[in-house]
VOGU-3710 file (C-alpha; in Angstrom, 3 decimals, decimal comma):
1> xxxxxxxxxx> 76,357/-194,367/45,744  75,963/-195,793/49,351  78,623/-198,732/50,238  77,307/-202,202/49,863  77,157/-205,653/51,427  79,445/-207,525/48,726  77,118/-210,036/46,970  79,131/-213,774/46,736  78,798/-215,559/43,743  75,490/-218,053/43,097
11> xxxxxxxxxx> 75,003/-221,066/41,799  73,169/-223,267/39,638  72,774/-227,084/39,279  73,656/-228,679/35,804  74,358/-232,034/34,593  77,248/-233,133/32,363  78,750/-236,807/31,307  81,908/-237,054/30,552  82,165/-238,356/27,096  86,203/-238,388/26,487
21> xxxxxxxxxx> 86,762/-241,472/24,179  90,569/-241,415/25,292  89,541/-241,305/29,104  89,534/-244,650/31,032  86,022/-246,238/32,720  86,883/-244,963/36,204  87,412/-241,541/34,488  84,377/-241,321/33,058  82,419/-242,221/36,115  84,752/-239,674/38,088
31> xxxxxxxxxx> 83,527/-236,999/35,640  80,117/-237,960/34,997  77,455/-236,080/37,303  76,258/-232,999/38,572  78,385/-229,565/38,802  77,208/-226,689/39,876  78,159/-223,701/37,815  78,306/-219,845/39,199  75,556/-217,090/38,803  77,731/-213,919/38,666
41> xxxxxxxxxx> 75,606/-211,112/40,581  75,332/-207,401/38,898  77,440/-205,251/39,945  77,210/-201,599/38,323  75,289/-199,889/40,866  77,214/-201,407/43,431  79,871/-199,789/45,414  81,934/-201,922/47,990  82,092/-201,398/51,692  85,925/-201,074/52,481
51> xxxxxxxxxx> 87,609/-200,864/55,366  89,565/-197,192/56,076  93,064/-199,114/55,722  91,809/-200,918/52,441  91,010/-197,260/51,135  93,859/-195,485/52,078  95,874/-198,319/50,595  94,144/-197,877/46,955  94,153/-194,308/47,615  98,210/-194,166/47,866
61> xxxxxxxxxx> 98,640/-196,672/44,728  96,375/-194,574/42,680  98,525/-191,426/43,588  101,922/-192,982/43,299  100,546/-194,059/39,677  99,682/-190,574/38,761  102,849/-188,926/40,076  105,071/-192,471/38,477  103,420/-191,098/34,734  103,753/-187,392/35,345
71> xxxxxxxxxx> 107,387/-188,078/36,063  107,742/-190,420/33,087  105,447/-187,958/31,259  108,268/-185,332/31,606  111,494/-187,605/30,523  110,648/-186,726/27,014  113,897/-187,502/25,514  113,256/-191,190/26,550  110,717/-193,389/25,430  109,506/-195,136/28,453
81> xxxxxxxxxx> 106,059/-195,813/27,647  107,530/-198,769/24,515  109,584/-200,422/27,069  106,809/-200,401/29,718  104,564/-202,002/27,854  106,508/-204,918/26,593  107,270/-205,240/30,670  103,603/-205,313/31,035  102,915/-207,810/28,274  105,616/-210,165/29,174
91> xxxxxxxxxx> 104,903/-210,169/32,932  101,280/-210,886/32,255  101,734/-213,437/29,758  103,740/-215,244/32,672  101,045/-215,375/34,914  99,557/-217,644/32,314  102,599/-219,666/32,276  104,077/-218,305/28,645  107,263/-217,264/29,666  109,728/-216,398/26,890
101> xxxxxxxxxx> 113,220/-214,262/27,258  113,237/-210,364/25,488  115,412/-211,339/23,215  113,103/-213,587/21,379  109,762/-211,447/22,405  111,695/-208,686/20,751  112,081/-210,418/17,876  108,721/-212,191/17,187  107,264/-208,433/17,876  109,002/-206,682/14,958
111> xxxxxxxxxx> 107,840/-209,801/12,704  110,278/-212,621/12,959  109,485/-215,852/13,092  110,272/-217,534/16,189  108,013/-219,781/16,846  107,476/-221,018/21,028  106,051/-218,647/22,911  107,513/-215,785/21,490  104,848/-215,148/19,069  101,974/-215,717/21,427
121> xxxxxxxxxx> 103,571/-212,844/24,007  104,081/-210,382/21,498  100,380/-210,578/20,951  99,832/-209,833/23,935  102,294/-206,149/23,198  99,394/-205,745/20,470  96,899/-206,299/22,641  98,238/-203,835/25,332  98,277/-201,398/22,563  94,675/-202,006/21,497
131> xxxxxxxxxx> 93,706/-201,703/25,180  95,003/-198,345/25,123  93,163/-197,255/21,861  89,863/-198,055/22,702  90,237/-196,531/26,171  88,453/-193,935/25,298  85,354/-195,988/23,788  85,672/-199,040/26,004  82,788/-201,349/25,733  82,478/-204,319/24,714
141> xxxxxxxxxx> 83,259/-204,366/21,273  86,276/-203,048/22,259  86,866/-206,332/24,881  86,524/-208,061/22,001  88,979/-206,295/19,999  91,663/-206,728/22,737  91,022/-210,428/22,460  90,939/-210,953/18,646  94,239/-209,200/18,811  95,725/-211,433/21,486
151> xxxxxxxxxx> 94,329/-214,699/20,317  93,883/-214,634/16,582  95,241/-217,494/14,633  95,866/-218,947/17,892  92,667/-219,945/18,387  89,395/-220,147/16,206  86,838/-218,136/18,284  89,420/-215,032/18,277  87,378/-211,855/19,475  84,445/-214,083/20,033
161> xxxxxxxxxx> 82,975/-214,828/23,284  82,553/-218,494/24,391  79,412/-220,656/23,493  80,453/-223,214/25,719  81,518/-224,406/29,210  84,383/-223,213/31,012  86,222/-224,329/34,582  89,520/-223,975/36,591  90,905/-226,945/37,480  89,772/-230,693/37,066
171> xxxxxxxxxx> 89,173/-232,678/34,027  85,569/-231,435/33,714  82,857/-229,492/35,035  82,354/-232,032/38,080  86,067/-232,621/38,878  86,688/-228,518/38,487  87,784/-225,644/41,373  85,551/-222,901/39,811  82,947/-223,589/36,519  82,256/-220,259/35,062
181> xxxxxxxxxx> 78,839/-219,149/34,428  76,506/-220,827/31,623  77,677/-219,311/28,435  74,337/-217,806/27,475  74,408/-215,478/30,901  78,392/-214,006/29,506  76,518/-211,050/27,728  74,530/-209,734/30,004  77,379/-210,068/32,676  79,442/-208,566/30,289
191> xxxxxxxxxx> 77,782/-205,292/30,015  76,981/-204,792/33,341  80,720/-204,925/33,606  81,182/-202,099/31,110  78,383/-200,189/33,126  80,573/-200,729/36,013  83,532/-199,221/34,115  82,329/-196,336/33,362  81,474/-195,029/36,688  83,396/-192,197/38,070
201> xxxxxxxxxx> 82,715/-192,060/41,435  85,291/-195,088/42,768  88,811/-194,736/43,297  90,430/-195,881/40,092  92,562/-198,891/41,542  89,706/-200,050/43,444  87,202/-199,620/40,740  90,322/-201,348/38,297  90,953/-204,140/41,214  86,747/-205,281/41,061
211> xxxxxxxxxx> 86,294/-204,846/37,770  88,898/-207,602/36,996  88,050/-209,833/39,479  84,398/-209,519/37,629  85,623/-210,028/34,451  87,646/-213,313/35,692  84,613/-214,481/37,219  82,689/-214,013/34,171  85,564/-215,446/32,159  83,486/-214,733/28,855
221> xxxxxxxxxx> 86,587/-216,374/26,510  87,828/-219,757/25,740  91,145/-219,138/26,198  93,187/-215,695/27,213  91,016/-214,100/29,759  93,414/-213,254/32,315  95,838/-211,799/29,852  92,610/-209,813/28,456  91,776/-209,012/32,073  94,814/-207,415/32,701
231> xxxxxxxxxx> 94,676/-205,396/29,684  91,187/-204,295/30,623  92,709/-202,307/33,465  95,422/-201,237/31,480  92,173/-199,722/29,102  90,369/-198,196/32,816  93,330/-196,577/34,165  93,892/-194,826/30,282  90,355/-193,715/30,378  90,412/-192,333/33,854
241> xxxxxxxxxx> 93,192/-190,184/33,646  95,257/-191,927/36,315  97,707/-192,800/33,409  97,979/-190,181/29,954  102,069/-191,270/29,394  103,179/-194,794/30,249  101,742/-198,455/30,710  102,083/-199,174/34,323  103,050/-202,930/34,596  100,668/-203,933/37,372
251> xxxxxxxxxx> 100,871/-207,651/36,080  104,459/-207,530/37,782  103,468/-206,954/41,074  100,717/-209,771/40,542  103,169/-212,117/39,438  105,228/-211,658/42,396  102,752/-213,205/44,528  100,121/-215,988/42,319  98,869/-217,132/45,258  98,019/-214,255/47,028
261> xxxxxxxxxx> 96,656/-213,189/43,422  94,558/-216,274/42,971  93,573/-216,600/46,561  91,968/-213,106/46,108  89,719/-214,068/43,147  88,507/-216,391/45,405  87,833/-213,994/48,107  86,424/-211,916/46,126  83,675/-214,779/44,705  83,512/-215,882/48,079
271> xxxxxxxxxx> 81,682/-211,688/48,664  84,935/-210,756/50,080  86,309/-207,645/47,901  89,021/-206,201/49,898  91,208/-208,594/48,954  91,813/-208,117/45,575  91,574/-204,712/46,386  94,551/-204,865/48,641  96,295/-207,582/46,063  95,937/-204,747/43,467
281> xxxxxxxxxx> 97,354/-201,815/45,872  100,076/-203,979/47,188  100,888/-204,640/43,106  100,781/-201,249/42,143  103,745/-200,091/44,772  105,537/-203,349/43,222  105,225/-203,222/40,206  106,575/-199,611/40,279  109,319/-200,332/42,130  110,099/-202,558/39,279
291> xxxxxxxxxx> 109,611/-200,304/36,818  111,943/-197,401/38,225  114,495/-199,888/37,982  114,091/-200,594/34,250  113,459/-197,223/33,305  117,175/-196,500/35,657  118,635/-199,186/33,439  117,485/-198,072/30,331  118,683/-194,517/31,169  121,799/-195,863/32,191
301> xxxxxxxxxx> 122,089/-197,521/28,471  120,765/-194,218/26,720  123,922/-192,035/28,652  126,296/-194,968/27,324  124,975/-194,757/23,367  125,329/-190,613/24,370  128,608/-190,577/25,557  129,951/-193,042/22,750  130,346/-190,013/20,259  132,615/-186,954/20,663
311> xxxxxxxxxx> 129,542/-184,863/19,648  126,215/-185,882/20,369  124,062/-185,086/17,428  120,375/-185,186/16,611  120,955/-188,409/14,483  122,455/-190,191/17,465  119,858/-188,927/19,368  117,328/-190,292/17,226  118,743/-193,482/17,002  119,340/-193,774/20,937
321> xxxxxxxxxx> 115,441/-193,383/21,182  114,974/-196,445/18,544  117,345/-198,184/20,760  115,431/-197,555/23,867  111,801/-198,202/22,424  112,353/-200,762/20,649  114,808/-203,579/21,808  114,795/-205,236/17,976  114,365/-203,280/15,251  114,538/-204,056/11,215
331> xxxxxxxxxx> 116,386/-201,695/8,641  112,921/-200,511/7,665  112,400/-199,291/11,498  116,057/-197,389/10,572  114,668/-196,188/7,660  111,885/-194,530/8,797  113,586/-192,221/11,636  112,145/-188,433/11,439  114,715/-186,066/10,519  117,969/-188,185/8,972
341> xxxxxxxxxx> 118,823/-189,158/6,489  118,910/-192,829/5,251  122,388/-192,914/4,850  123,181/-191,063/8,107  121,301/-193,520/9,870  122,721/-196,443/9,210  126,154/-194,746/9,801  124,627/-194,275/13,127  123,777/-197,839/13,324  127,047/-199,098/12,435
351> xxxxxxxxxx> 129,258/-197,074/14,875  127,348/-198,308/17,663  127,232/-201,994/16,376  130,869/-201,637/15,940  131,125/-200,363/19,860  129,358/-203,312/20,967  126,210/-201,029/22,186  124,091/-203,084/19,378  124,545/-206,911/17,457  123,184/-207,865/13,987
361> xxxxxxxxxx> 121,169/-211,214/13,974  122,764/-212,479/11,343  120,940/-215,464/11,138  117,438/-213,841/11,156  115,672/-211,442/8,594  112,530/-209,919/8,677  110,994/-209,617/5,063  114,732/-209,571/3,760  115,739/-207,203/5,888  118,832/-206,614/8,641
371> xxxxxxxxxx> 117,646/-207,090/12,210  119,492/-205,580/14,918  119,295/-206,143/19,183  119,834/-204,021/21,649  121,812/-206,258/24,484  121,564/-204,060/27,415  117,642/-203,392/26,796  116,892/-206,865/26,159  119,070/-207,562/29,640  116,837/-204,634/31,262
381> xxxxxxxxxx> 113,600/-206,352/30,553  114,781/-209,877/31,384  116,079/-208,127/34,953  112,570/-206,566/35,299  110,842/-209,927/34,412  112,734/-211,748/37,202  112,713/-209,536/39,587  108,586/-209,776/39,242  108,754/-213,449/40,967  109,814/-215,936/37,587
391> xxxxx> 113,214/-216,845/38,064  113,487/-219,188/35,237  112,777/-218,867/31,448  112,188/-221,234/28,648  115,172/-220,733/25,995
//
């Protein structure tokens, strides 16, 4: 398709008062008038004029992505792709502000019961998950599955898009940065989005880049859009083939810069797309930077559980992969390993808690069973988190 003048966003007058019993007089006035809300433009047939630089930028992220999950693709004795996406989830989750240590994410993910915002991040694993099942069929039933799965029993329109006003910023519509379109326009915009994805003829992290910046602009949800954003082109880059192996944690590279990631929606509203084009490419080579340091840190733990036997056997093997996949893991998760015994497997389990490679939470079971933690994994991720721009976490 021929390259395109950028449409900016419209907009449309509306009228609210501000009827917040709790609010004083002056706030009332302050939020009482007119506000004018966006028109999102279509978009599928569209294809974005880009500068050569811009191009070749997207052009070398989608590449390094493709050669970053061949390589991973190959490591089979490691699983990368488990500890990849919990980077993902968590890093995304703390561009929304939920910031929570591995330890506990770990924990709330294989079922215990936290509380904070453990519980609400490891949705957001799930959701990651679901993004990558319905790659293959994404539309948007399957948007709505990714956010039923992230906000269920959070919040009571779960999986349900919003039939009411939305803005950024402010105290209401009037007071607000950005007012997202009238709620009776989200599912139309919606599915032009999905037409959108399922072209073939863009360069996937440009194509993955506009589509989320659409999808924010849209914001269809109550609550949780940016963390269903992300996983939206964690779902595109699945069903493109740029990824078959591993999750690549693109909402690390975002974190590292919020403003430059905010300031790019805003381009990008404003008719400007090669910014979040560029924001994307530039959080593609960061994020994977990031990410061959946690998989290097996870190796290095793998070698250690390895090399703390005489004889490395298949059941040590087995139970150096549970280790690296999943950072908490129940007695039932022990249980179930292909190939060993029961018994031999928590003989396994044992040796290694006794050489200080894993710790039993004592204090915490999960449906009556043992939980165990994997220190230096739970150390990789918090590493990876921080590194990704967060440099403090709630306890």
């Amino acid at each position: 398709m021929p390259t395109t003048k950028w449409p900016a966003i419209d907009h449309e007058t509306h009228r609210w008062v501000h009827r917040d019993p709790m609010a004083s007089r002056r706030a009332r006035i302050r939020n009482t008038g007119n506000f004018k809300a966006a028109v999102v433009p279509d978009i599928s047939s569209l294809t974005p004029d880009l500068s050569h630089d811009t191009l070749a930028s997207a052009h070398n992220a989608t590449a390094s992505m493709v050669a970053f999950d061949r390589e991973s693709g190959g490591l089979a004795s490691l699983p990368f792709a488990a500890v990849l996406l919990r980077g993902e989830s968590a890093t995304s989750s703390q561009i929304e502000n939920l910031t929570v240590r591995a330890r506990k994410l770990s924990l709330a993910a294989v079922g215990a019961h936290i509380g904070g915002n453990a519980e609400l991040v490891a949705r957001n694993v799930e959701a990651m998950r679901a993004a990558i099942d319905t790659a293959s069929h994404l539309d948007s039933d399957a948007i709505l599955t990714m956010h039923r799965v992230l906000t269920e029993g959070v919040q009571g329109d779960a999986g349900e898009c919003r039939n009411e006003w939305v803005w950024i910023g402010g105290d209401s519509p009037v007071t607000a940065a950005y007012v997202a379109p009238e709620y009776s326009h989200v599912p139309a915009a919606i599915e032009d989005l999905i037409n959108f994805l399922h072209r073939r003829d863009l360069d996937p992290t440009v194509q993955a880049a506009i589509a989320h910046a659409q999808f924010e602009t849209i914001h269809p949800f109550t609550d949780g859009n940016g963390r269903t954003g992300r996983a939206i082109v964690s779902s595109l880059l699945r069903a493109r083939g740029t990824v078959q192996n591993v999750n690549i944690p693109i909402s690390s590279g975002l974190l590292h810069d919020i403003d430059d990631y905010i300031n790019a929606l805003n381009d990008y509203r404003a008719g400007n797309p090669a910014s979040i084009v560029d924001c994307f490419s530039n959080a593609v080579l960061g994020s994977l930077a990031n990410a061959n340091q946690l998989i290097d840190d996870v190796r290095a733990f793998h070698e250690q559980v390895l090399d703390s036997r005489r004889r490395v056997t298949s059941p040590l093997r087995a139970v150096a992969e549970l280790c690296c996949s999943e950072p908490a893991f129940t007695a039932g998760m022990v249980e179930n390993i292909a190939g060993i015994s029961k018994a031999t497997a928590y003989r396994t389990v044992d040796s290694l808690t006794e050489a200080g490679l894993l710790r039993e939470e004592r204090s915490i079971k999960v449906r009556g069973q043992k939980v165990w933690v994997v220190p230096a994994v739970v150390s990789a991720l918090d590493d990876f988190a921080e590194r990704a721009g967060r440099r403090h976490f709630g306890s």
